[in-house]
N, C-alpha and C positions, 0 to 999 in steps of 0.2 A: 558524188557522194550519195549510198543511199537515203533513205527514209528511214529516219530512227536507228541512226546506224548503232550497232554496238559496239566497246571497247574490245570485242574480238576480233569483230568486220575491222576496225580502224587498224588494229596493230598486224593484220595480214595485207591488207591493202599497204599497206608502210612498208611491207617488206615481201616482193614476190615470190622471193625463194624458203619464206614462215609458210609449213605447212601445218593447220588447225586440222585435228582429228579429236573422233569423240572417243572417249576410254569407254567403251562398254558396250551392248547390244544397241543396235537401233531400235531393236522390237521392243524395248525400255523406253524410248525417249519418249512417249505419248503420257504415259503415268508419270514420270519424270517431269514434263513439260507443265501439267493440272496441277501437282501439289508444289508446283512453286509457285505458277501463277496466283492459286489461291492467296499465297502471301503477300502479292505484292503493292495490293491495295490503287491506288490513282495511280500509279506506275504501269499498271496490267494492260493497258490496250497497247502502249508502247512497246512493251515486254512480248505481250502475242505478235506484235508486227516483226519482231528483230528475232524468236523463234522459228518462225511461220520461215526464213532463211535459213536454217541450220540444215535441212534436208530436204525443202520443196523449192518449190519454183523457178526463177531462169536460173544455169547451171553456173552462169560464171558470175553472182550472186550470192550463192552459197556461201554458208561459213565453213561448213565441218565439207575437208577432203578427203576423208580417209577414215578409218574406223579401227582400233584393236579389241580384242576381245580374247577373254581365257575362261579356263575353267569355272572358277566362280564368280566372271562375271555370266556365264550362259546358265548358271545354275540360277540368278536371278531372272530369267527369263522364265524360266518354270515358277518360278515362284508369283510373277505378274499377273500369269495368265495359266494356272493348273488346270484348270478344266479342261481349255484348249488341249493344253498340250497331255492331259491324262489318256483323251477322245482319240488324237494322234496316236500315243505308243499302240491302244487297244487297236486300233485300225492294223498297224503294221505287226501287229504280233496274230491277228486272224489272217492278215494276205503273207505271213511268215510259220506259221504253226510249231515247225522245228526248227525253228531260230535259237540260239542261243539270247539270253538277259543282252551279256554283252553286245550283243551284234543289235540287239534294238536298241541300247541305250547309243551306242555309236550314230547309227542311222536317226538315231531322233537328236543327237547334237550336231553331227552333218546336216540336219532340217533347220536348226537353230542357226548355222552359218549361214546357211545360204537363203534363208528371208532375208538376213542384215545384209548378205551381199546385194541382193536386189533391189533396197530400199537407198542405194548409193550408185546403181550399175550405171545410170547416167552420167553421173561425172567420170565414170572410167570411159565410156564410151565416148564423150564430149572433147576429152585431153587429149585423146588419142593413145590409150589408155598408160600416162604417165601419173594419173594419180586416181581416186574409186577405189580403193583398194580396200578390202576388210582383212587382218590378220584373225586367222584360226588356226586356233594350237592342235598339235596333234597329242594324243593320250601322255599326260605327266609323267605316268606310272614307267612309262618305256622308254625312258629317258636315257638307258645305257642299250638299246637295241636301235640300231641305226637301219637295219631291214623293215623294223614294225613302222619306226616314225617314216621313213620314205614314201613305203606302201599306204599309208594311211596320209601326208600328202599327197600325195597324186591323187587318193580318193576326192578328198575335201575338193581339189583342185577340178576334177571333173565337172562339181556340181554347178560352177558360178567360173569363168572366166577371172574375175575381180577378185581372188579370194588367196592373197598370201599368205603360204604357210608358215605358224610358228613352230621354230623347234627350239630345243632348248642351248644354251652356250657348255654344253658337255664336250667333251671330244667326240662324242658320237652323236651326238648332234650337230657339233660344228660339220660331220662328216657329212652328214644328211644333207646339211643347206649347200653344201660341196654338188654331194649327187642332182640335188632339185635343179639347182643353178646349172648344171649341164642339160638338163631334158629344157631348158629355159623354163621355171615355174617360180615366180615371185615368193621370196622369202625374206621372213622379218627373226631373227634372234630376238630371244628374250631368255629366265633365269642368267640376264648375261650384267655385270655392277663395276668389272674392272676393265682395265685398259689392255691388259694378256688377253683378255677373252676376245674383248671385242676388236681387236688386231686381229686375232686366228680366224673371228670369223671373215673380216674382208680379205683376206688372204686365203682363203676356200672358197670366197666368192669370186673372186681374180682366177683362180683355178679352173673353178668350173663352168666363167667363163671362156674360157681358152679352150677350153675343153667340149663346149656346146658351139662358137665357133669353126674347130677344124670339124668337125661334124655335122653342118652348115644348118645347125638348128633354127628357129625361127625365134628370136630372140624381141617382136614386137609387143608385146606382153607380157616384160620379164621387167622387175626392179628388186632393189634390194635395198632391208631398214636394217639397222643395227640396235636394240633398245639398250638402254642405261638406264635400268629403273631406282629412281634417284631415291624415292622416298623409302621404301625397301632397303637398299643401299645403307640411308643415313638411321635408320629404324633398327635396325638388328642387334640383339641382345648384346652381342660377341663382344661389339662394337664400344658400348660404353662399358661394360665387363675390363676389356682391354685397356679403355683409359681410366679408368677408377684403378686398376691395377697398378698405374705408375701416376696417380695422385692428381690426373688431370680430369679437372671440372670441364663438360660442353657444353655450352651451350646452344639455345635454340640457332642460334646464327651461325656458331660454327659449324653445326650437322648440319645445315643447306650449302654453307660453302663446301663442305668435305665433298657434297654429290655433285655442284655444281665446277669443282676442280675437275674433277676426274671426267666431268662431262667436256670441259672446254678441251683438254689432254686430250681425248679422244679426239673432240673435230680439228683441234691443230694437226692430229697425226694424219687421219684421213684425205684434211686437203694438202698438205705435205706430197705425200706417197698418188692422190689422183685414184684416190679407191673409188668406186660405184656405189659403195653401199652410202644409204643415207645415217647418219647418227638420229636418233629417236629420242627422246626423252617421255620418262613414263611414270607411274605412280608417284604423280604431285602430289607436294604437303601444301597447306595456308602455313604461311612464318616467313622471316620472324614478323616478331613484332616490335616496333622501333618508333619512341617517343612518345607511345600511345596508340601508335599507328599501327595498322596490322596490313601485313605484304605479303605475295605469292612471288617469293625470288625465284619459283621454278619457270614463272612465266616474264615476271620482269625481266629476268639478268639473262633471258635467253632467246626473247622474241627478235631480238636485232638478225641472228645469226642465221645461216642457210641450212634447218634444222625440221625436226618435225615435234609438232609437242602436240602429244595426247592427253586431252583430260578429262579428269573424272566430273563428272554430275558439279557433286560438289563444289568444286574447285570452279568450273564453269558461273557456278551462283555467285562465289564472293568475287569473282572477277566480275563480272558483270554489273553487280551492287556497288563495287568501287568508282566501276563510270573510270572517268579520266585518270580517274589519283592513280589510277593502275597500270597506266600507262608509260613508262618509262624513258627517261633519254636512252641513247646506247650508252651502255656499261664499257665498252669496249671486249678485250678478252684476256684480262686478266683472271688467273684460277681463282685466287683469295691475298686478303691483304698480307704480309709477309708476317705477321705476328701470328698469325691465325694456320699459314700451312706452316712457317714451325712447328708451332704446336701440334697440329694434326699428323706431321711426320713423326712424331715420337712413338706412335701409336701402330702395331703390325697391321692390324686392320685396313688401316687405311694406304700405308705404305703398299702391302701385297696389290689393291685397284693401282693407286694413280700409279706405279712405275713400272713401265712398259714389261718387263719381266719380272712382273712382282708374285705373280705365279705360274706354275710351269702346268699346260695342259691337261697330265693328271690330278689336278690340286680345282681343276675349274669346276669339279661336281662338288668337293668340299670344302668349297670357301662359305663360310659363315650363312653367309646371305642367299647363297644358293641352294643352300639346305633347307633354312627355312620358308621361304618361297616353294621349294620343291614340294616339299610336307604338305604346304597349304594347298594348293594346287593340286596332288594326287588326293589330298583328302577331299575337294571338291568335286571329284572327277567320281570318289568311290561314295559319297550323297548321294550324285545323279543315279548312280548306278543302282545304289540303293532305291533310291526312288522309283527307278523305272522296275524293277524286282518284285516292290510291293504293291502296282498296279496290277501285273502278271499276277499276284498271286492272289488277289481280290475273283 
């Protein structure tokens, strides 16, 4: 056992095949790290010691394996450290002259991956590179061009060995993770919330490895995640639109059970079928809260399972502050208790994720939740863009 172990050390050490990734930049964790510690009063030397593991020191040690990252979380990266990175574009737009806006803003968010991938390359390098991985998305906005998102993994992929590409759960992205997965280049799905989706995509990952096999690629630095971004998922308008529509109240328990169904649906199907891709869990909520007590079921009701769970900042704090009480027996794997998926199957929304063909391919750009995620995301991607515009034009 370490020194000062944390309830995150503990519940991956409990389970070898729990892999802890942090949701967000590592070039964040440092600012992130200060204005918690501030808070934590006689706790704080404890708290810098169980830290001072999340990213440094002996490799097998470590808490955080892995890292994801999207559009607006690297637009916080700019926002940490603007000077920096202001210094940065003006550098690359004097050794660029006739560059395009876009081609710097690209090149200075390709900069933004691949410091995070470096700040992680040891444990890619240490596992033999089965885990180190950072997910970077490729451009939002190109989410139905399956040539721009390829070309633009492969780019990201040059910079950092460790650095798997996100595309989106589109048909043309699912296309994409197809194509990467034969050149063998690590990819992680995300805008992906149903069980259609994320079938399709380990079924193009089967594909395309069979397909980088007879081609005798070199498949030693090749994996694949599947995300289920839960909170998203259980968050979107449509969602409770739909059950207010047919006179049903949810509450905070049943919108975690609704993401955490569809989540277990998925890894029962994956180890079923013997797919490659990992199931991922991603955009945690804190809830419910039960007796008084307030719970992270995104981490409870999933840390038993052979899974990967990314989390946010946040989420990291109140797990953390919880100490033990956070820590859960195995739930087993049941989706929700039978009162509860009744209810939730009355509801289109949730029927179209959990069942297996609940949407049909073209329907995977316009499912509720993929819209609005996509929105958010291309609208973070046209910030930066913005932002990098009005340096140039300074």
């Amino acid at each position: 056992m370490t020194q000062n172990e944390s309830s995150l050390e503990r519940i991956a050490r409990a389970n070898p095949e729990l892999e802890i990734w942090w949701d967000s930049s590592p070039l964040i964790f440092s600012s992130w790290a200060e204005k918690w510690l501030a808070k934590q009063g006689a706790a704080r030397p404890a708290r810098v010691t169980q830290l001072a593991r999340f990213f440094e020191g002996p490799v097998q040690q470590r808490v955080i394996c892995g890292v994801t990252t999207n559009p607006p979380l690297c637009k916080q990266v700019l926002e940490t450290a603007p000077q920096e990175w202001r210094d940065y574009v003006r550098q690359l737009a004097a050794a660029q002259p006739e560059a395009l806006v876009y081609d710097i803003f690209w090149n200075t968010y390709k900069e933004i991956v691949r410091r995070g991938a470096q700040k992680i390359i040891e444990v890619f390098e240490a596992s033999n590179y089965k885990r180190g991985f950072i997910s970077g998305q490729v451009d939002p906005c190109k989410l139905h061009d399956t040539a721009a998102m390829v070309a633009q993994g492969c780019e990201l992929r040059q910079t950092s060995p460790n650095i798997m590409i996100k595309l989106p759960g589109t048909q043309e992205g699912i296309e994409g993770i197809r194509q990467l997965t034969a050149l063998g280049i690590a990819t992680n799905a995300t805008l992906t919330f149903t069980v259609s989706q994320l079938v399709a995509v380990a079924e193009a990952v089967r594909a395309g490895l069979d397909e980088a096999r007879r081609n005798g690629v070199d498949l030693a630095q090749w994996r694949s995640c599947g995300t289920h971004m839960l909170g998203r998922f259980e968050d979107a308008g449509e969602f409770r639109r739909q059950a207010e529509a047919k006179g049903i109240a949810l509450s905070e328990s049943d919108l975690r059970w609704a993401g955490i169904a569809v989540f277990n649906k998925i890894l029962r199907l994956f180890k079923a079928r013997g797919y490659l891709t990992k199931p991922l869990a991603a955009s945690m909520r804190i809830g419910p809260t039960l007796d008084g007590q307030k719970h992270i079921w995104h981490i409870e009701r999933l840390c038993h399972k052979p899974v990967v769970l990314t989390i946010f900042p946040n989420i990291i704090e109140a797990f953390l502050e919880a100490g033990d009480a956070a820590i859960p027996d195995d739930v087993g794997d049941s989706d929700a208790p039978k009162e509860v998926l009744d209810k939730l199957l009355r509801i289109p929304y949730f029927v179209q994720a959990y069942e297996e063909e609940g949407i049909t391919p073209d329907e995977f750009a316009t499912y509720p939740a993929t819209i609005e995620t996509a929105t958010q995301f291309a609208q973070a991607t046209q910030e930066m863009i913005a932002w990098v515009k009005g340096i140039l034009e300074k």
